[in-house]
C-alpha positions as CSV (number, residue, x, y, z in Angstrom):
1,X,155.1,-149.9,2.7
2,X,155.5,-146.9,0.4
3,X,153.9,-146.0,-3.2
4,X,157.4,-147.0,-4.3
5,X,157.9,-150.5,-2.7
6,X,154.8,-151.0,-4.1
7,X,155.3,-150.2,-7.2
8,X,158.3,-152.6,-7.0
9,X,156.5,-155.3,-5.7
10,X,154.4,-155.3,-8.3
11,X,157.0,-156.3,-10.8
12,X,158.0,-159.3,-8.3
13,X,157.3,-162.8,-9.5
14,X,155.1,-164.5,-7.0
15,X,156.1,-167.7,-5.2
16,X,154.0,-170.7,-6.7
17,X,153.5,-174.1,-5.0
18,X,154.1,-175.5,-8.5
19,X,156.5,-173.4,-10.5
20,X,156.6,-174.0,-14.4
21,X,160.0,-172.3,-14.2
22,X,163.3,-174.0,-15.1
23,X,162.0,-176.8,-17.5
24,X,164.6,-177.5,-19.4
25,X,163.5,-181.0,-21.2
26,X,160.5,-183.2,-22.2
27,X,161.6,-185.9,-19.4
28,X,161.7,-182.5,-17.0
29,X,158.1,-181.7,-17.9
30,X,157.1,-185.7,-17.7
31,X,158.1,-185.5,-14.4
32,X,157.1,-182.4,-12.8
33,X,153.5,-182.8,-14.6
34,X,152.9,-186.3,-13.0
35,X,154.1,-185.2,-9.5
36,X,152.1,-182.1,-9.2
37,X,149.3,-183.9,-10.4
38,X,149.4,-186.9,-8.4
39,X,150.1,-184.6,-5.3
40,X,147.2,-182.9,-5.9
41,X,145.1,-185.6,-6.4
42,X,146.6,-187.5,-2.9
43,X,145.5,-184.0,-1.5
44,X,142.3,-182.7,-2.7
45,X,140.1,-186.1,-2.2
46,X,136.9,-184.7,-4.3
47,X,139.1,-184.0,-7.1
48,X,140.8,-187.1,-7.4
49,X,137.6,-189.2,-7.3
50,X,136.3,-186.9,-10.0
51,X,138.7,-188.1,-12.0
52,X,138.8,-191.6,-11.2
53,X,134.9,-192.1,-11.1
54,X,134.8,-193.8,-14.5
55,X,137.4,-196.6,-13.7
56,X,135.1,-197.1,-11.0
57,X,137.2,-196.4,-8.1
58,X,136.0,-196.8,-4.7
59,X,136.5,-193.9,-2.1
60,X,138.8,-193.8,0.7
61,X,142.3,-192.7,1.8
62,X,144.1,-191.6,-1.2
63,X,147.8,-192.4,-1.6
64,X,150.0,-191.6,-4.6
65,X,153.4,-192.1,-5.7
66,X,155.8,-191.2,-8.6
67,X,158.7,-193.2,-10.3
68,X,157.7,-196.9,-9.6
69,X,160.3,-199.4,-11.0
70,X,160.1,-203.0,-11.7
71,X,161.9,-205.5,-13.1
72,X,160.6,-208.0,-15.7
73,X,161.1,-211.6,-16.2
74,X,164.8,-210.4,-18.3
75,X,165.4,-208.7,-15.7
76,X,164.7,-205.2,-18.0
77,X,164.2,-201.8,-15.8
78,X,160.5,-200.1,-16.1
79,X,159.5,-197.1,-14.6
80,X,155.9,-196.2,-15.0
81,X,155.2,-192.6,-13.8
82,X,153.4,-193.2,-10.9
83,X,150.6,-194.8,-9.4
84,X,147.5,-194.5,-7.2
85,X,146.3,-196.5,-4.1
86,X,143.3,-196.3,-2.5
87,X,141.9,-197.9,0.8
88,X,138.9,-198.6,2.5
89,X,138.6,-201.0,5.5
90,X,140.1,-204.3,3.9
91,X,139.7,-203.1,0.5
92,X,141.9,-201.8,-2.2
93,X,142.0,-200.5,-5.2
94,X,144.8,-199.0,-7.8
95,X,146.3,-198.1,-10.7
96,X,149.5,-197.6,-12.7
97,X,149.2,-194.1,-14.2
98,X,151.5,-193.1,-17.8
99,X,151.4,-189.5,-18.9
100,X,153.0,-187.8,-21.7
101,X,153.3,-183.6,-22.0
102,X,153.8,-181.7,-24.9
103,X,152.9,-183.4,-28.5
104,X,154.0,-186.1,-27.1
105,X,151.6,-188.9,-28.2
106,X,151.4,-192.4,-25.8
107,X,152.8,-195.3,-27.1
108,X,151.3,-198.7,-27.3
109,X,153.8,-201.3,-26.9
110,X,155.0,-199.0,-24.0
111,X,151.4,-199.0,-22.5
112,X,151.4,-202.9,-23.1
113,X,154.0,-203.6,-20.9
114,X,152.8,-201.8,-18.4
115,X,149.5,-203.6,-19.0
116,X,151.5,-207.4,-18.1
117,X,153.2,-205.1,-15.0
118,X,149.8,-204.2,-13.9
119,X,148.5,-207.7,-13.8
120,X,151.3,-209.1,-12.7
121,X,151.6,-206.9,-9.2
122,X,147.9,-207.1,-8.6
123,X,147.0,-203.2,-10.0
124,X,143.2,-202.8,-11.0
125,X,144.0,-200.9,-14.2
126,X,146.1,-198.2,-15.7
127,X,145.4,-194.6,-16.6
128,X,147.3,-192.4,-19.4
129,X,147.4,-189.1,-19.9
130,X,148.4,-187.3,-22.5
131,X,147.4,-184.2,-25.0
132,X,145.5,-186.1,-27.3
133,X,141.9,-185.4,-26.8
134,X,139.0,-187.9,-27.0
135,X,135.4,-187.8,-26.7
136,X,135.2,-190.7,-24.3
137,X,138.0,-191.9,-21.8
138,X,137.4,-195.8,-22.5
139,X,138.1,-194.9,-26.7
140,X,141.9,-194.7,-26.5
141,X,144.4,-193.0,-28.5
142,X,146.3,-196.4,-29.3
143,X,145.6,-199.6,-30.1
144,X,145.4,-202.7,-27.5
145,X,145.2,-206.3,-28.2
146,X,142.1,-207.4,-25.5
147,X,144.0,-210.1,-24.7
148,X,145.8,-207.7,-22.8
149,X,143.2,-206.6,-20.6
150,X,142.1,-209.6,-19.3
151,X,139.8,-207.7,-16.2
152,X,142.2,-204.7,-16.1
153,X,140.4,-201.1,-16.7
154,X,142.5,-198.8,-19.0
155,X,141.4,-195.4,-18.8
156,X,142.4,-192.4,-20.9
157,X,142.3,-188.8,-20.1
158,X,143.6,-185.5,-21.4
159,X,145.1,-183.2,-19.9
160,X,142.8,-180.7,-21.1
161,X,140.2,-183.0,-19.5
162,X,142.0,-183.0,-16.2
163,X,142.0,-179.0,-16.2
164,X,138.2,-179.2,-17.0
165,X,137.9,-181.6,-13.7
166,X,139.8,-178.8,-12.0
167,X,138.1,-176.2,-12.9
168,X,135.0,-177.3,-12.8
169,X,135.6,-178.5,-9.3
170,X,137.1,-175.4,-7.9
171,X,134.9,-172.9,-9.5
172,X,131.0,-174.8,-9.2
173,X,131.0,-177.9,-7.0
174,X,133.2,-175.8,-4.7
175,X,136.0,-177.6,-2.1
176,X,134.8,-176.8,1.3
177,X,138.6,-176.5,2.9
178,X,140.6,-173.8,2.1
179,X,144.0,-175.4,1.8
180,X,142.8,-177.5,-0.4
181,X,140.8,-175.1,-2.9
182,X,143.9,-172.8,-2.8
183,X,146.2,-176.0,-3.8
184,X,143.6,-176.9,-6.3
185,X,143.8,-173.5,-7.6
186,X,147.5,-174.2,-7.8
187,X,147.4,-177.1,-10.1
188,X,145.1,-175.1,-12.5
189,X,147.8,-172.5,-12.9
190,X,150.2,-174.7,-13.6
191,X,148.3,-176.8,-16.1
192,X,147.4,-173.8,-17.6
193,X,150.4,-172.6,-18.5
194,X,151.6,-173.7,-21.9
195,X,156.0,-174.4,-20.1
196,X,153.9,-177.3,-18.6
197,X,153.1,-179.4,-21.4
198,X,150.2,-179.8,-20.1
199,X,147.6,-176.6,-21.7
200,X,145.4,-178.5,-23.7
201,X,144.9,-178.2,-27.2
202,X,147.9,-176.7,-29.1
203,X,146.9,-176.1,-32.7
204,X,146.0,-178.0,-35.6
205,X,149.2,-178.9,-36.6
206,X,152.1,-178.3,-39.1
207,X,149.5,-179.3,-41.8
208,X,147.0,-176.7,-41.2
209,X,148.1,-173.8,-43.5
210,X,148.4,-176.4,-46.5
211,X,145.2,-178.0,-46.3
212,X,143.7,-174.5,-45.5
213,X,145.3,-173.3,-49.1
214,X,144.4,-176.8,-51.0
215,X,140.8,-176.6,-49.7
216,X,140.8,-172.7,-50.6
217,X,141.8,-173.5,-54.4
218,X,139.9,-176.5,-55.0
219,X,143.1,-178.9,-55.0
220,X,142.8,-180.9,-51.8
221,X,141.4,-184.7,-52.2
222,X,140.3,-187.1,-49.9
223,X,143.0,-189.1,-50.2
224,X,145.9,-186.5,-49.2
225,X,147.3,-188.1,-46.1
226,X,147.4,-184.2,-44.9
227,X,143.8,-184.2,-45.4
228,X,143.0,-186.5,-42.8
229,X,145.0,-185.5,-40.2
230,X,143.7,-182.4,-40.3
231,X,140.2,-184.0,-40.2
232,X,141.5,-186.2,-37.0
233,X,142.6,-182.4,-35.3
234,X,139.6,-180.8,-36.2
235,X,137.6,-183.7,-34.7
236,X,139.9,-183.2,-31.1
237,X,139.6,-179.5,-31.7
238,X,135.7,-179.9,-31.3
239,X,136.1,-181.9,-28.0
240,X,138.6,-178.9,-26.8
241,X,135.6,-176.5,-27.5
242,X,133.4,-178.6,-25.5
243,X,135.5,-178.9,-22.5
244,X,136.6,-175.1,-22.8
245,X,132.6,-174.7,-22.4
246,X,132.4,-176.9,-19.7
247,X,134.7,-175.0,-17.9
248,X,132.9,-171.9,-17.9
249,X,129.6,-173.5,-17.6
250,X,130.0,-176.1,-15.1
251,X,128.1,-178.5,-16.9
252,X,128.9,-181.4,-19.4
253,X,128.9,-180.1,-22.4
254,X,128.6,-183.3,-25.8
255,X,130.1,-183.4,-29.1
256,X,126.6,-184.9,-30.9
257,X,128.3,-187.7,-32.7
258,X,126.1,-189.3,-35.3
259,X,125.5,-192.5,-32.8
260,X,127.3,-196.0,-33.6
261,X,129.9,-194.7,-35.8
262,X,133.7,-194.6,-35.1
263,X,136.0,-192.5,-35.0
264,X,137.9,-193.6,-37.8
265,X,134.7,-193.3,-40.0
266,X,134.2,-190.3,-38.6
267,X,137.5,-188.6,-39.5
268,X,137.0,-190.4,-42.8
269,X,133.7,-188.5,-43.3
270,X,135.1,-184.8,-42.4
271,X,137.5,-185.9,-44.6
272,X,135.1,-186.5,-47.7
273,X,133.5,-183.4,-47.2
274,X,136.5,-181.2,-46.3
275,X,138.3,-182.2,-50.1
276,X,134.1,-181.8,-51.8
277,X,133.0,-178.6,-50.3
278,X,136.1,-177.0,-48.2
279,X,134.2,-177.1,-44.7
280,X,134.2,-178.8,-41.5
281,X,131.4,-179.0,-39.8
282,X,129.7,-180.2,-35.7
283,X,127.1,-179.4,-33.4
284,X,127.1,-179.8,-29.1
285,X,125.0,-180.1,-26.7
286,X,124.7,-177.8,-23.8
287,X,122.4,-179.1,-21.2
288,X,119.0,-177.5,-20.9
289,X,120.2,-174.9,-23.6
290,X,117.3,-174.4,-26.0
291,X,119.0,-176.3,-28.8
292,X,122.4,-177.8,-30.1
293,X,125.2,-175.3,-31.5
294,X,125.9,-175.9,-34.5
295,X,129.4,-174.7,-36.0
296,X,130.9,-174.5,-39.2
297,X,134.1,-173.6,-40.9
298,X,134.5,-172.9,-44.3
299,X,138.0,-173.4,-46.0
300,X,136.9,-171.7,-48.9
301,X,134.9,-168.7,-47.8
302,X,137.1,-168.2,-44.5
303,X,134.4,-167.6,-42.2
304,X,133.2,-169.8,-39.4
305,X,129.2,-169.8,-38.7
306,X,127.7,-171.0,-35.8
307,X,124.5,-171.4,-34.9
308,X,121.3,-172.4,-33.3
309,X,117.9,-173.8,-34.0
310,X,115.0,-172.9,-32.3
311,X,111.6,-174.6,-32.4
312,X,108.9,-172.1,-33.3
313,X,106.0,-171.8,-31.2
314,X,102.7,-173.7,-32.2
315,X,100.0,-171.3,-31.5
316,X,99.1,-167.8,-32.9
317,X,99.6,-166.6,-36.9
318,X,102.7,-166.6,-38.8
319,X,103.7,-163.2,-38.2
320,X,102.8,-163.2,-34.2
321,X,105.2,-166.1,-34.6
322,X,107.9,-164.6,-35.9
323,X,107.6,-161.0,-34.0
324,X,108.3,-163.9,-30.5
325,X,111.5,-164.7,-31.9
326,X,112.2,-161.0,-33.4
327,X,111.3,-159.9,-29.2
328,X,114.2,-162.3,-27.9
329,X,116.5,-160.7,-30.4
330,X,115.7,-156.8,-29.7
331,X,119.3,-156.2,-28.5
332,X,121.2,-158.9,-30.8
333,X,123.4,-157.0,-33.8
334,X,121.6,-156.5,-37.0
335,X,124.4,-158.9,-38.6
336,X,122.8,-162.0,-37.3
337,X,120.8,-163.7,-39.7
338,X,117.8,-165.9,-39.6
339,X,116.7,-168.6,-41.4
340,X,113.1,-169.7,-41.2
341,X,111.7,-173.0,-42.3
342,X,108.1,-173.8,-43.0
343,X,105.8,-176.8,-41.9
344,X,105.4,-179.1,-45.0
345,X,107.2,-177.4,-47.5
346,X,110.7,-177.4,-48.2
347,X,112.0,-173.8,-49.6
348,X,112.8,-171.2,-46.7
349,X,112.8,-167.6,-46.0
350,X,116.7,-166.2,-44.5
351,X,117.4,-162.5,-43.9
352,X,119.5,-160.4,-41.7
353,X,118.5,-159.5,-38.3
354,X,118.3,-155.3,-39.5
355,X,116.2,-155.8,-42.3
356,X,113.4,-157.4,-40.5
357,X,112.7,-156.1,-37.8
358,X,111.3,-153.1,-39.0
359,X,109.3,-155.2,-41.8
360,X,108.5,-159.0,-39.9
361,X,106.7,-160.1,-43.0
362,X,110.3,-159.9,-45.4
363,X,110.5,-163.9,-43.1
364,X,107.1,-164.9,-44.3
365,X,106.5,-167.0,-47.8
366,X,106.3,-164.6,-50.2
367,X,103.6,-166.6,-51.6
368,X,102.1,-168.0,-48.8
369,X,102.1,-165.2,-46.7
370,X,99.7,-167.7,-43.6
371,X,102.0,-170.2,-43.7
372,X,103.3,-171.3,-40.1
373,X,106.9,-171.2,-39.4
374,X,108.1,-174.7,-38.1
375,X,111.6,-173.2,-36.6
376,X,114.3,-170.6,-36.9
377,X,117.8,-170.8,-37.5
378,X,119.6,-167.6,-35.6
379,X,123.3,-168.4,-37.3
380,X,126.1,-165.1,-37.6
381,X,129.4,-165.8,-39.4
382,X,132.9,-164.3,-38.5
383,X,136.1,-164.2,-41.0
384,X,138.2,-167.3,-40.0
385,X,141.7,-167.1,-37.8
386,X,144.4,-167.4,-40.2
387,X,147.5,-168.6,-38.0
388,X,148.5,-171.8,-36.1
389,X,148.7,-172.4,-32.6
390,X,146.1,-171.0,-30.3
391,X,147.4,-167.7,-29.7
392,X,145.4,-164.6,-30.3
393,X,144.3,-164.0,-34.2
394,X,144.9,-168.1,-34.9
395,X,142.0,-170.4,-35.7
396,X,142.1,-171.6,-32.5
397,X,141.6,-168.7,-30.3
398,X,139.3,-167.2,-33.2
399,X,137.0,-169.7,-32.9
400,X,136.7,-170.4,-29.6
401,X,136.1,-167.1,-28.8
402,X,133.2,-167.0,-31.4
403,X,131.7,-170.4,-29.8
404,X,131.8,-168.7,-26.5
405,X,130.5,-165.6,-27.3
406,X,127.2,-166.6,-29.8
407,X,126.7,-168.8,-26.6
408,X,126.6,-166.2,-24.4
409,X,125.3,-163.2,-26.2
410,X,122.5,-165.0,-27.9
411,X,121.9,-169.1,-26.9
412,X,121.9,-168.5,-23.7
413,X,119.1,-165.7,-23.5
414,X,117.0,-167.8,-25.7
415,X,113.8,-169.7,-24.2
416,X,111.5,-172.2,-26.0
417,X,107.7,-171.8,-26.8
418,X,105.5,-171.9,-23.8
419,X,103.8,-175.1,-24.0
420,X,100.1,-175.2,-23.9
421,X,98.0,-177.9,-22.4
422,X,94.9,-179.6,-24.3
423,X,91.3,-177.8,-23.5
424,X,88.4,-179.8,-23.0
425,X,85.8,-177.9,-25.5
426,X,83.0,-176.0,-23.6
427,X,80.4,-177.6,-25.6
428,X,76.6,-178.5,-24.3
429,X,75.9,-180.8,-26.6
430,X,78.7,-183.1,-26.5
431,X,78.6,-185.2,-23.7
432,X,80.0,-187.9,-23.2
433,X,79.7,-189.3,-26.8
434,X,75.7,-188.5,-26.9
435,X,74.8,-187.1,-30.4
436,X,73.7,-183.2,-30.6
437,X,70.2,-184.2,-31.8
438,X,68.1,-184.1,-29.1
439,X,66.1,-187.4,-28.1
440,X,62.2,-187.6,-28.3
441,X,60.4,-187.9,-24.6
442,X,59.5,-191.4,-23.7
443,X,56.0,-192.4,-21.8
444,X,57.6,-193.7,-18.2
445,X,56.0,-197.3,-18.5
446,X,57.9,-198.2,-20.9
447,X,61.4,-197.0,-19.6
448,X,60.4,-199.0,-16.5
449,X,59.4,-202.1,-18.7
450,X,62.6,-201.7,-20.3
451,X,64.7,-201.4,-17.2
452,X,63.4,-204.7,-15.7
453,X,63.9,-206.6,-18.9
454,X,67.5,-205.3,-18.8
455,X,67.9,-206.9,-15.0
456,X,66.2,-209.9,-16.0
457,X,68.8,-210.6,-18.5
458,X,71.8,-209.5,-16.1
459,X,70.0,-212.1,-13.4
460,X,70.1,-215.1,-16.1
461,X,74.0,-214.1,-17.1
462,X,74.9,-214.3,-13.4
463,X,73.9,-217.3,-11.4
464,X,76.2,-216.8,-8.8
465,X,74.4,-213.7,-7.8
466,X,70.8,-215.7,-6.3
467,X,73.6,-217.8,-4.1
């Protein structure tokens, strides 16, 4: 082929297993999103028990189907989505599935009846899908009587969630047949791409720029209803940065949740501190990193900070301490700052990264110069995305870019203080709990005198021991 075909074929659109092209309607997308996905799970095995693992569905031979219908007791048409069967030996197991595409959020009375349609043809459970994004599968996005359960397992995922399976499973646990990682590879294409319905997180909503501008000027209050769904995207925004991670990690990375509180008093707290102070605020977890990330984005100031804490070591002076942290930072920008806080005391020492490393000591207490650092804070802030959506130069992309990139520039380079081990002290004259003063020589008739006594009385305590 010549420089000029090439050329040509270049501009060519390539031929996709699953193409996004030609949706035309929200029932369109419904459809095509559940049958690619449900074909892809009925072909790549390890991916479909990934997904499945936490309605705890056995392994086997995986069939799936799209479209069921049944007919209830009036004689009213339903048709759930699809569904998934799976067999081994004389046992079964399956599930109706419901999915949704777009911002197109899952109904309840709609996922009821499918509930009584479940229980009624002998299904295990039933598994939604949808674009709203939830820390925890078994916490759903709508509300269901438990009466309705009754043994059934309702799971939820999102879709972004399912791409994160995807990826996760293509690019780090690896799919050992071809056809399969090329089909996986497939899905993730099409999921990815935002004609699906099916990308992920889409923005934080028609309310964004109005709360922005409220919290800005000092005129947004708790109880603005636009404050709180703001507060409820910002909280699914945090699980999208966590599974974004995830995908280029290959680990699980956690949105640290204060423990035993819900996610309505959660969004009710963001709220309460979004309308006081303008900022939302989070950490996660990412495993074996040397501490949480903490982000935070303030309304007011427009800048997002995120952050880092790192324990300080516990051996050496002040200053050797903080010339270990200053070492790990040598080819960090001079923008970063650091915050240093102190054992016992509660005020702190922060400067930028260029003015200190020339002068260490500007992170010491300026009036206690010996005293130890406890940890630092390594924390750089970046002016905010302004527009909506996720495209690039919105608060979206802005941020998750910034997460990504503190995370890879600077967290992930960081190690914690060596530990060092207990010494036993090289000392003479301890032993064994005997004093330091040395004891006075006794005449050897006497130790022996004493030493007979003592088995005397260890003769009369023992009786046993003469039978």
């Amino acid at each position: 082929m010549g420089n000029t075909d090439l050329a040509m074929r270049e501009r060519w659109t390539p031929a996709r297993l699953l193409p996004t092209a030609g949706i035309k309607s929200q029932a369109e997308q419904e459809r095509r999103a559940a049958s690619a996905l449900l074909a892809v799970m009925n072909a790549v095995p390890d991916f479909c028990n990934g997904l499945l693992s936490g309605m705890k569905a056995q392994k086997g031979k995986i069939s799936t189907y799209t479209e069921l219908r049944f007919r209830d007791e009036d004689e009213k048409l339903h048709i759930p989505d699809g569904a998934v069967v799976i067999e081994r030996g004389q046992k079964r197991w399956s599930c109706l599935v419901e999915i949704k595409t777009n911002g197109v959020d899952l109904d309840a009375e709609q996922v009821a009846r499918y509930l009584d349609l479940a229980r009624e043809h002998g299904f295990d459970g039933l598994l939604t899908i949808s674009n709203q994004i939830g820390s925890d599968a078994r916490l759903l996005p709508y509300s269901i009587h438990k009466q309705k359960l009754r043994g059934l397992t309702v799971y939820h995922l999102s879709w972004w969630r399912v791409l994160t399976e995807a990826i996760v499973q293509h690019r780090f646990r690896g799919i050992s047949d071809p056809d399969q990682a090329w089909i996986l590879g497939e899905l993730i294409r099409y999921l990815d791409d935002e004609k699906s319905g099916a990308s992920g997180f889409a923005g934080m909503g028609r309310e964004w720029v109005r709360v922005r501008e409220s919290a800005r000027n000092g005129t947004l209050r708790a109880e603005d209803p636009e404050a709180a769904v703001i507060s409820g995207r910002w909280e699914q925004f945090v699980e999208y940065l966590c599974l974004h991670l995830s995908q280029e990690l290959g680990v699980d990375v956690k949105y640290l949740r204060p423990r035993g509180r819900a996610p309505e008093e959660q969004i009710a707290t963001a709220t309460q501190r979004l309308a006081a102070d303008g900022v939302f605020g989070c950490s996660i977890e990412v495993p074996d990193a040397v501490g949480p990330i903490g982000i935070a984005a303030n309304l007011r100031t427009r800048l997002v900070t995120t952050s880092v804490e790192v324990q300080a070591p516990k051996e050496g002076r002040a200053k050797t301490r903080i010339n270990w942290l200053l070492r790990q930072l040598a080819d960090a920008p001079g923008d970063l700052r650091i915050d240093v806080r102190f054992n016992r005391v509660r005020a702190t020492r922060s400067e930028l990264l260029r003015d200190c490393r020339e002068a260490p000591e500007r992170l010491l207490m300026k009036d206690e110069p010996k005293r130890e650092p406890r940890s630092f804070v390594v924390a750089l802030s970046k002016p905010m995305g302004k527009k909506d959506g996720r495209k690039e130069g919105s608060f979206v992309a802005e941020t998750r870019r910034q997460v990504t990139e503190f995370y890879g520039d600077f967290v992930q380079g960081l190690v914690p203080p060596r530990t060092v081990a207990p010494k036993i002290r090289e000392d003479d004259a301890v032993d064994a709990g005997t004093a330091s003063v040395p004891q006075p020589e006794r005449p050897e008739g006497e130790v022996r005198r004493e030493h007979e006594t003592n088995l005397q009385r260890i003769a009369e305590m023992m009786p046993f021991a003469s039978e």
